[in-house]
Jmol script that loads the backbone (N, CA, C; Angstrom):
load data "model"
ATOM      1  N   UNK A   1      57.916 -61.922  22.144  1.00  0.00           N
ATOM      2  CA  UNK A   1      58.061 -60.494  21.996  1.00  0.00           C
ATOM      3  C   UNK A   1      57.419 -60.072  20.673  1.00  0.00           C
ATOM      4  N   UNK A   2      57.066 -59.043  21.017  1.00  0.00           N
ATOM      5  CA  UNK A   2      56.481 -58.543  19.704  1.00  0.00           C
ATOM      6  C   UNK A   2      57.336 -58.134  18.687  1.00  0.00           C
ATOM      7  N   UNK A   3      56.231 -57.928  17.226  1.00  0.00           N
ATOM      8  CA  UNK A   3      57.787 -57.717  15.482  1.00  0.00           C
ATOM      9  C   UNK A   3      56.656 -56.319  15.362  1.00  0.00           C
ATOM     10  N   UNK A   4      57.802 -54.981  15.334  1.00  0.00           N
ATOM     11  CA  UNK A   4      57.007 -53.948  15.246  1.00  0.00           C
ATOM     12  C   UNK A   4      57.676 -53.501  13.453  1.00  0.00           C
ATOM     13  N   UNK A   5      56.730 -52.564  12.663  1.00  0.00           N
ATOM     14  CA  UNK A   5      56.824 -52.159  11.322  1.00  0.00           C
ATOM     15  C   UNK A   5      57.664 -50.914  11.491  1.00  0.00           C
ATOM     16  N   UNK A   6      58.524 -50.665  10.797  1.00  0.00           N
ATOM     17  CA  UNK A   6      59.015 -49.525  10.786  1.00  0.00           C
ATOM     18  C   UNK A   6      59.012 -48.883   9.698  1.00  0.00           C
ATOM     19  N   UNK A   7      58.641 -47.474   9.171  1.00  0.00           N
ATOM     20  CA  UNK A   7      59.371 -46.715   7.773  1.00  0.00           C
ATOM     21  C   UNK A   7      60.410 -46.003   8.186  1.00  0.00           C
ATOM     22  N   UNK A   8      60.761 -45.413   7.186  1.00  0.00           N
ATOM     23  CA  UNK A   8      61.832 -43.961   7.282  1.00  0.00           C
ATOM     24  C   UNK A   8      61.358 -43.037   6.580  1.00  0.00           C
ATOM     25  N   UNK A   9      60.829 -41.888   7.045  1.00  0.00           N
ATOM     26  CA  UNK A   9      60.578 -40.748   6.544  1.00  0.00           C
ATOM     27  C   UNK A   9      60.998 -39.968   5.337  1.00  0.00           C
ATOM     28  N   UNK A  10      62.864 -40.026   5.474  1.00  0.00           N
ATOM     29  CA  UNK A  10      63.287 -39.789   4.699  1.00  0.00           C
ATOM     30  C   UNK A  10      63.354 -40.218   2.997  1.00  0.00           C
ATOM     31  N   UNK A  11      64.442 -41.455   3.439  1.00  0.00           N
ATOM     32  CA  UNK A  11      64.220 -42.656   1.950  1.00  0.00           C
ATOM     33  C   UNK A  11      63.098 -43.575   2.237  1.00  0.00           C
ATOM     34  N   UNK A  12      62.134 -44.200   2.775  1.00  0.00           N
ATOM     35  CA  UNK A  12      61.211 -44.753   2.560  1.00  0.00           C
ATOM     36  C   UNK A  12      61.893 -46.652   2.747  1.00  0.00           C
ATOM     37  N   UNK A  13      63.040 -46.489   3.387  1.00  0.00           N
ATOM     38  CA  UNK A  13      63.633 -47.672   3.766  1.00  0.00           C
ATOM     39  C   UNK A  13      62.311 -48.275   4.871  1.00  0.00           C
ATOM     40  N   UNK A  14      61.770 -49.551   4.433  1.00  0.00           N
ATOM     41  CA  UNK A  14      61.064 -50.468   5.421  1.00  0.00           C
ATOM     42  C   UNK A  14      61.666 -51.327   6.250  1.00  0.00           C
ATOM     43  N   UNK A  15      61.128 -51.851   7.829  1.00  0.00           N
ATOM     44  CA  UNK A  15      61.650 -52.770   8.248  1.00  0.00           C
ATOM     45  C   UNK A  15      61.076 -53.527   9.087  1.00  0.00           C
ATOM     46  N   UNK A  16      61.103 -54.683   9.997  1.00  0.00           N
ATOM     47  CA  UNK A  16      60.045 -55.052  10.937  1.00  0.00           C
ATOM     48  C   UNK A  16      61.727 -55.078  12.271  1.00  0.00           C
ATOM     49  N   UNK A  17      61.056 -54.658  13.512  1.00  0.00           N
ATOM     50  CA  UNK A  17      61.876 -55.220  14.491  1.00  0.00           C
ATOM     51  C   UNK A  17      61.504 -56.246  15.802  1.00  0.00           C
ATOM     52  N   UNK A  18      62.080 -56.792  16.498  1.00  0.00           N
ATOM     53  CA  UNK A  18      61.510 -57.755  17.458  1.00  0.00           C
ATOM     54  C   UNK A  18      62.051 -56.913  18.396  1.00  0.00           C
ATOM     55  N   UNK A  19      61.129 -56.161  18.951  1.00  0.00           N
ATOM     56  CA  UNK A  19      61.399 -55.524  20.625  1.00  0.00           C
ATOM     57  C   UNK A  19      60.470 -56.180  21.989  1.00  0.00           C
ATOM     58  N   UNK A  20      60.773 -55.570  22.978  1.00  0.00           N
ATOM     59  CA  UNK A  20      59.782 -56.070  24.476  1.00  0.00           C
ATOM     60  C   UNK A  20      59.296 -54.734  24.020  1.00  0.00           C
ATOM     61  N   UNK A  21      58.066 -55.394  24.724  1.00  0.00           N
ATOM     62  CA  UNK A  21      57.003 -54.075  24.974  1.00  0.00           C
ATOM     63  C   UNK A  21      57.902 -52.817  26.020  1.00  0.00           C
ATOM     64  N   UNK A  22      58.440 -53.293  26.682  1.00  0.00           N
ATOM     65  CA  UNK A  22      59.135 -52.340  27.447  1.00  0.00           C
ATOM     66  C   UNK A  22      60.355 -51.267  26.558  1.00  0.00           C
ATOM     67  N   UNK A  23      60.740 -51.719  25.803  1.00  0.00           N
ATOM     68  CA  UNK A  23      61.774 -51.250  24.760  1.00  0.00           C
ATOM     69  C   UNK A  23      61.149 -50.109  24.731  1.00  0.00           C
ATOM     70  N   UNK A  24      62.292 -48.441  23.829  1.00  0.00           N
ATOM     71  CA  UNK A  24      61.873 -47.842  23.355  1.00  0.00           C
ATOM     72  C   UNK A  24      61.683 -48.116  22.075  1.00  0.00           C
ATOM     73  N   UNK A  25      61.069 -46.864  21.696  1.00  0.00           N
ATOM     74  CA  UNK A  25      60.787 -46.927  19.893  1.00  0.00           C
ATOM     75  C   UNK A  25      62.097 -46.827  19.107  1.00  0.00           C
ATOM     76  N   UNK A  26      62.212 -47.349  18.232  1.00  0.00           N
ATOM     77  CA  UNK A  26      63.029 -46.698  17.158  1.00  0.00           C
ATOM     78  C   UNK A  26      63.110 -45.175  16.473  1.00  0.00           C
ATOM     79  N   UNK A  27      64.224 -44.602  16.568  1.00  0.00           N
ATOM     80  CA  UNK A  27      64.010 -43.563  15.924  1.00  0.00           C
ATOM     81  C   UNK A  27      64.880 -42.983  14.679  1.00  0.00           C
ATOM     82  N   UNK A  28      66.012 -43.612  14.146  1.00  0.00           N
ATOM     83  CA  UNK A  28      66.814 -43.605  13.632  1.00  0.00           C
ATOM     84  C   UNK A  28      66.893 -44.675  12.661  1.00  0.00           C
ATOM     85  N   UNK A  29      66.855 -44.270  11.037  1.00  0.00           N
ATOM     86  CA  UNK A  29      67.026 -45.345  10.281  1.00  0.00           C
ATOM     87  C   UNK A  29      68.093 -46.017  10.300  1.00  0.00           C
ATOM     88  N   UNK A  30      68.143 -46.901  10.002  1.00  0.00           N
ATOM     89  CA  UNK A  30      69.347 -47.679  10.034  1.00  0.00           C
ATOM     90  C   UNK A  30      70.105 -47.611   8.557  1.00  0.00           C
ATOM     91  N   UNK A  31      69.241 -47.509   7.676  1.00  0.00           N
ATOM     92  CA  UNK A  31      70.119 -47.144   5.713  1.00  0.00           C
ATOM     93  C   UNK A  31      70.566 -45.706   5.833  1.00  0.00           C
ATOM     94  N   UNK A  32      70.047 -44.809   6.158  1.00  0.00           N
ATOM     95  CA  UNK A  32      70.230 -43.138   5.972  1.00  0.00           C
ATOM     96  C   UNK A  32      70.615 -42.068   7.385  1.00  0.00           C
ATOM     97  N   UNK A  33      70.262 -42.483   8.426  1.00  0.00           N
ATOM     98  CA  UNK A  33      69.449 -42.026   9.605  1.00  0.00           C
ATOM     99  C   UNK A  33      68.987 -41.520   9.788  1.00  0.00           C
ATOM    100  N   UNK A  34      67.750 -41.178   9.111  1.00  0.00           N
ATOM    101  CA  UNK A  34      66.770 -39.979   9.259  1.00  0.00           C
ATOM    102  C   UNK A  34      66.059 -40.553   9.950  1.00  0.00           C
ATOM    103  N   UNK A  35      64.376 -39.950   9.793  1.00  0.00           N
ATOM    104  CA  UNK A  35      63.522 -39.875  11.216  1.00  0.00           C
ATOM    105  C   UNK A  35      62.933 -41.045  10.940  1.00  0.00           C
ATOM    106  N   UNK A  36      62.676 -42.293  11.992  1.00  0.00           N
ATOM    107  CA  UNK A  36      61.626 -43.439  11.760  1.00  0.00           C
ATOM    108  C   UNK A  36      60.003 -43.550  12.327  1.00  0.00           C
ATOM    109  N   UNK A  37      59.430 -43.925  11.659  1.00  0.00           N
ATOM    110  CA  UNK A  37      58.155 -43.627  12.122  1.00  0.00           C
ATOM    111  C   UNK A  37      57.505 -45.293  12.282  1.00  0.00           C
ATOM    112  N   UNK A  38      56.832 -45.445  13.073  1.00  0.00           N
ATOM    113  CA  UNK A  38      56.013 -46.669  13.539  1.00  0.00           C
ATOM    114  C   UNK A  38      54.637 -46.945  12.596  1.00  0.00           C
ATOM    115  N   UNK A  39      54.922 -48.457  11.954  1.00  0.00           N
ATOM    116  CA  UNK A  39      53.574 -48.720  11.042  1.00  0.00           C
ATOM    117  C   UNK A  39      52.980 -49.455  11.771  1.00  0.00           C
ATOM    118  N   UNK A  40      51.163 -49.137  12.201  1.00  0.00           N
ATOM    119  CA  UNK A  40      50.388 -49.512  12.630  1.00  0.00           C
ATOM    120  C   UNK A  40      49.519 -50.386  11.606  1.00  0.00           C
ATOM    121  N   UNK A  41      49.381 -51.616  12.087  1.00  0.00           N
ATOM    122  CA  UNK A  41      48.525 -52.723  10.907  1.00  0.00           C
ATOM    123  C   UNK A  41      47.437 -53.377  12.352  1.00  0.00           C
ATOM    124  N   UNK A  42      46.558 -53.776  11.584  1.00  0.00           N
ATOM    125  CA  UNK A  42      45.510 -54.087  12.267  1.00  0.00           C
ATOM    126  C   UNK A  42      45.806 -55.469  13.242  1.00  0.00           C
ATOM    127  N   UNK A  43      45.099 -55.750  14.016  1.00  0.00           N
ATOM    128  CA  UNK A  43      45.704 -56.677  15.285  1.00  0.00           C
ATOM    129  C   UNK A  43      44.936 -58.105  14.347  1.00  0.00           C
ATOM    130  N   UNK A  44      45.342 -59.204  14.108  1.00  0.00           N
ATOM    131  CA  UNK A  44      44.783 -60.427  14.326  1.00  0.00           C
ATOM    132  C   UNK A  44      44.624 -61.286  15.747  1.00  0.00           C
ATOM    133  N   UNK A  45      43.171 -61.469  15.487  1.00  0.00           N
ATOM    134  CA  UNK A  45      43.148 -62.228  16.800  1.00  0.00           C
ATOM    135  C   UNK A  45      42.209 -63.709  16.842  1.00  0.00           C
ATOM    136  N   UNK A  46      42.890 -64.630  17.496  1.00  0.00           N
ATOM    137  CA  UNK A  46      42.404 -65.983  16.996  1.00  0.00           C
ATOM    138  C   UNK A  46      42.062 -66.462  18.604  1.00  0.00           C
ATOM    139  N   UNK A  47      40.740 -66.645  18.262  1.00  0.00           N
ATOM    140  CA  UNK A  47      40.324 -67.577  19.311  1.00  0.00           C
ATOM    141  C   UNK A  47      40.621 -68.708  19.630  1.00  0.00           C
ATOM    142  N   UNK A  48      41.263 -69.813  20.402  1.00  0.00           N
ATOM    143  CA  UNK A  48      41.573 -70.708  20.688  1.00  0.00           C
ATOM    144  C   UNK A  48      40.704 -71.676  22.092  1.00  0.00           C
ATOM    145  N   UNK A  49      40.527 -72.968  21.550  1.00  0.00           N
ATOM    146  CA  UNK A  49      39.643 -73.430  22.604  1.00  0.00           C
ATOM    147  C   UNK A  49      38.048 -74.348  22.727  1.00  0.00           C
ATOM    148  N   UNK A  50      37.912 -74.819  23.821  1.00  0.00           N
ATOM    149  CA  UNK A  50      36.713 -75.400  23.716  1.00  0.00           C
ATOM    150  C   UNK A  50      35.709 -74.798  22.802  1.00  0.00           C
ATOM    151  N   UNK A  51      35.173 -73.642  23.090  1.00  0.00           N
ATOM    152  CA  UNK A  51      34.573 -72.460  22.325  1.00  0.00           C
ATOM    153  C   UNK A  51      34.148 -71.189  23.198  1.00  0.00           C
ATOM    154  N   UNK A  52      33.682 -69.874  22.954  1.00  0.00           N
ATOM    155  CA  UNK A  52      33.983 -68.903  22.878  1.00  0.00           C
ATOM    156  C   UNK A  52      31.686 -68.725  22.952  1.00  0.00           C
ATOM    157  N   UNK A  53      31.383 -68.096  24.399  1.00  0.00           N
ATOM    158  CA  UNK A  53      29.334 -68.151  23.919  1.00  0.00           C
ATOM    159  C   UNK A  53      29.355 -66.480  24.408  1.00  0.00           C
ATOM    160  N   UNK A  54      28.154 -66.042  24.313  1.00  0.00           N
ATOM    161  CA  UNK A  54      27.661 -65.353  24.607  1.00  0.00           C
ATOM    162  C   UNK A  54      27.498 -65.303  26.104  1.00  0.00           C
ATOM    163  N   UNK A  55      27.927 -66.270  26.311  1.00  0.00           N
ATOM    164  CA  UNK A  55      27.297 -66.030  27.765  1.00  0.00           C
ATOM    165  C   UNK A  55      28.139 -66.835  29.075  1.00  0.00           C
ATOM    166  N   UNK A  56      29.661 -66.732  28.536  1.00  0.00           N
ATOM    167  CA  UNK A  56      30.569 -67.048  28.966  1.00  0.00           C
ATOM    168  C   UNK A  56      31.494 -66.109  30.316  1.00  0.00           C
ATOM    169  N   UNK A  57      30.655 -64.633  30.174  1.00  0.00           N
ATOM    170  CA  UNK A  57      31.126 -63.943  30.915  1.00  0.00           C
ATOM    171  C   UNK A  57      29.914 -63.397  31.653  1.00  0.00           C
ATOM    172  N   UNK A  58      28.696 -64.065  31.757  1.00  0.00           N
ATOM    173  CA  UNK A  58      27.470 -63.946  32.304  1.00  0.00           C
ATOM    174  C   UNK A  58      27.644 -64.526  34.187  1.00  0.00           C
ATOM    175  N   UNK A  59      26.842 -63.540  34.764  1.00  0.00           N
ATOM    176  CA  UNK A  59      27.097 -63.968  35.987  1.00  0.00           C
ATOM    177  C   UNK A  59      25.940 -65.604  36.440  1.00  0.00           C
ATOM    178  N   UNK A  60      26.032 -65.900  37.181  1.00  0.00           N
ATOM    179  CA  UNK A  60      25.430 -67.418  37.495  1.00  0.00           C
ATOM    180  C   UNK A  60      23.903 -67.639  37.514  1.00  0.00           C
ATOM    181  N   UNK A  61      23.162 -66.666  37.468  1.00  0.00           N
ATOM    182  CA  UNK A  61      22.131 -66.410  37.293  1.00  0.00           C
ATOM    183  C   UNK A  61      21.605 -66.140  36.117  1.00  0.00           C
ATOM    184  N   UNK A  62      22.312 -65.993  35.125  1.00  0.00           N
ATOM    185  CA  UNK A  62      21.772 -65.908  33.371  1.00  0.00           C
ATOM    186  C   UNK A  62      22.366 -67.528  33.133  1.00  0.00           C
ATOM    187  N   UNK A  63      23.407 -68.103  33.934  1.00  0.00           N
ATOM    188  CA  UNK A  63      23.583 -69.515  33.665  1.00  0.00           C
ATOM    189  C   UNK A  63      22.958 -70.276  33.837  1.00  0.00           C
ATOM    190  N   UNK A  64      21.901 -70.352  35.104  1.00  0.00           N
ATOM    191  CA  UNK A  64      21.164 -71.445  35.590  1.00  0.00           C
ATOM    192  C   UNK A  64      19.850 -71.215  34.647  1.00  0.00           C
ATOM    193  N   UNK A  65      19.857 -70.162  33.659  1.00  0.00           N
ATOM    194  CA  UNK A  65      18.587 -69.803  32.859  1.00  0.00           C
ATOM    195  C   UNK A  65      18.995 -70.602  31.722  1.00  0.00           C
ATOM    196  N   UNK A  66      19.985 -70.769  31.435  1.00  0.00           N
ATOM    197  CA  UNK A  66      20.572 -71.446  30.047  1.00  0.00           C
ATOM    198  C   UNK A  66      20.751 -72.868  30.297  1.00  0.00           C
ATOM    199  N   UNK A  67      20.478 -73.282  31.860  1.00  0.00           N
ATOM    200  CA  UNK A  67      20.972 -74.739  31.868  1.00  0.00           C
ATOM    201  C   UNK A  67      19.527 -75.603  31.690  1.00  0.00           C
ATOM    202  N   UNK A  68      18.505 -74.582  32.492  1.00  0.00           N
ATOM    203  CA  UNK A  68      17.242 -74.737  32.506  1.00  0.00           C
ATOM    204  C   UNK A  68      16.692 -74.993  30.842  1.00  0.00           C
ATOM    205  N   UNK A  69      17.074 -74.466  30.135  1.00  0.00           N
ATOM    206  CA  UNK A  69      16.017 -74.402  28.766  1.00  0.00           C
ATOM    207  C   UNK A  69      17.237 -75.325  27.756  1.00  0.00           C
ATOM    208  N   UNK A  70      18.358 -75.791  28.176  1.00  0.00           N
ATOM    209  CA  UNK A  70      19.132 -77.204  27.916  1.00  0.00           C
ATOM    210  C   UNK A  70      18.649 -78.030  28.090  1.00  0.00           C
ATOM    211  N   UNK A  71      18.300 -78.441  28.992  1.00  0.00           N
ATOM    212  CA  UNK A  71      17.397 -79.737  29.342  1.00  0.00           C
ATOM    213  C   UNK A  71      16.221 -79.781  29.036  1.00  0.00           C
ATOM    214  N   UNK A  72      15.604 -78.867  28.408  1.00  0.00           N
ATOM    215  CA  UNK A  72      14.429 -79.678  27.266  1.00  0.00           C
ATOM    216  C   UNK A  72      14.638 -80.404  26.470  1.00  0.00           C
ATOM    217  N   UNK A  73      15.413 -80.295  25.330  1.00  0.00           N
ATOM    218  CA  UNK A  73      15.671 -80.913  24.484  1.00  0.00           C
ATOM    219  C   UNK A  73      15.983 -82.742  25.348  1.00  0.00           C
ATOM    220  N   UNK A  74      16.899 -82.659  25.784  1.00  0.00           N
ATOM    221  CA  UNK A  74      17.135 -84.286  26.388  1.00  0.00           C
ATOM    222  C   UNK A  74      15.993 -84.865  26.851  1.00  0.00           C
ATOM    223  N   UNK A  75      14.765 -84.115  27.402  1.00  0.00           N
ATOM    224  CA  UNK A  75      13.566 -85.183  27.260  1.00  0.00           C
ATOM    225  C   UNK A  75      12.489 -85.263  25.946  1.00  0.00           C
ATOM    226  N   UNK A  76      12.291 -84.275  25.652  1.00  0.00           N
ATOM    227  CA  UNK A  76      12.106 -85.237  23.817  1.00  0.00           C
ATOM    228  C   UNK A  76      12.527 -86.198  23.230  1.00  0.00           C
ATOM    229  N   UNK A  77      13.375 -86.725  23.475  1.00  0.00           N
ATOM    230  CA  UNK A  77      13.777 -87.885  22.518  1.00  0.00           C
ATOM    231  C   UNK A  77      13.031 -89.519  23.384  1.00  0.00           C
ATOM    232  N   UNK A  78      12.782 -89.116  24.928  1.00  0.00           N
ATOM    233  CA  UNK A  78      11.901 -90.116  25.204  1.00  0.00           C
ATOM    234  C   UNK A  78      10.517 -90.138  25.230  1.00  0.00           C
ATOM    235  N   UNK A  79       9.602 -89.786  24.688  1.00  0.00           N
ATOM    236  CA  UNK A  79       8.089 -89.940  23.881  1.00  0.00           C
ATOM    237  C   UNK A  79       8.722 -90.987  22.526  1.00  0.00           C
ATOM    238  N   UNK A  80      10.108 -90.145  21.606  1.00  0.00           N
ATOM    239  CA  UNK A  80      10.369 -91.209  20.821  1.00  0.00           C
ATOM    240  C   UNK A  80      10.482 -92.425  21.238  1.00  0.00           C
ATOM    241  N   UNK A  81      11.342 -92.966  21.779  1.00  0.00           N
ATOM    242  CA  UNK A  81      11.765 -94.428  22.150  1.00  0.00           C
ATOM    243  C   UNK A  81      10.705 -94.986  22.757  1.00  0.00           C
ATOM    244  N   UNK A  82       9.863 -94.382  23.504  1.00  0.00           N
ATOM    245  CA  UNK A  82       8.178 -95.073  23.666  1.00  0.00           C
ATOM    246  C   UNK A  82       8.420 -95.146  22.924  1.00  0.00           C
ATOM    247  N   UNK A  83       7.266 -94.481  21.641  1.00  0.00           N
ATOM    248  CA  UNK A  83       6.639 -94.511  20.428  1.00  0.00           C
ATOM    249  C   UNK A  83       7.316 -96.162  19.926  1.00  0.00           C
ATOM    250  N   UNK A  84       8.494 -96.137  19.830  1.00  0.00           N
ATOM    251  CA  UNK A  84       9.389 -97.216  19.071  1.00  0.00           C
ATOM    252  C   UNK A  84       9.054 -98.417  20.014  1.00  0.00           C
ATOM    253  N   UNK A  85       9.210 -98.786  21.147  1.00  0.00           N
ATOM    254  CA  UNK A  85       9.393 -99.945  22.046  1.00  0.00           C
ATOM    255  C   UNK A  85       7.712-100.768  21.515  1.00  0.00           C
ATOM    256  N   UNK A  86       6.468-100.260  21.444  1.00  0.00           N
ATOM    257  CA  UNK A  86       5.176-100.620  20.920  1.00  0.00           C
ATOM    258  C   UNK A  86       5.185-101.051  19.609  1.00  0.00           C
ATOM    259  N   UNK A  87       5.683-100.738  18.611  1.00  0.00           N
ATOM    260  CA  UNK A  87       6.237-100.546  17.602  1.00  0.00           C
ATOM    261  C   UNK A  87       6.670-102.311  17.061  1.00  0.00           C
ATOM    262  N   UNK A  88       7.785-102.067  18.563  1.00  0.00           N
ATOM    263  CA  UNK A  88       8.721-103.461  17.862  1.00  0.00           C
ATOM    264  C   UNK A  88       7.755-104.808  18.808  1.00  0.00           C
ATOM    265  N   UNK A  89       6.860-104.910  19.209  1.00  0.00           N
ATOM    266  CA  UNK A  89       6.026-105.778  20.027  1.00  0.00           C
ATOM    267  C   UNK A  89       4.935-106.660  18.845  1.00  0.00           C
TER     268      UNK A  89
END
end "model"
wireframe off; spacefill off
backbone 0.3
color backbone group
């Protein structure tokens, strides 16, 4: 459940609460009871996971373009290992 920020209008009493999203708001301080107002702070958000591409939400056809120009690289490295096998003779 979420921890929401609270002030008080009145005295400036702070607080955090743990409500369901379904809950209402607070409206009543709890030190004075005057009016409470909701503090908005910026969202953190953490990616978790294998990793996170550009092109993860690409339909299958920008994929088979990315799988295509992957597999260059894996045949370059055999011209090397020629090159080497003459080498060690």
């Amino acid at each position: 459940m979420p921890t929401y920020a609270y002030a008080c209008k009145d005295c400036g009493h702070a607080f955090d609460a743990v409500q369901s999203f379904t809950d209402t708001a607070l409206t009543d301080c709890p030190e004075c009871q005057g009016t409470l107002r909701k503090k908005f702070n910026s969202v953190g958000v953490v990616f978790k996971g294998s990793g996170f591409y550009r092109t993860d939400s690409r339909d299958s056809k920008s994929n088979s373009t990315v799988a295509a120009s992957s597999s260059a690289p894996a045949s370059a490295p055999a011209p090397a290992a020629a090159a080497a096998a003459p080498a060690a003779s």
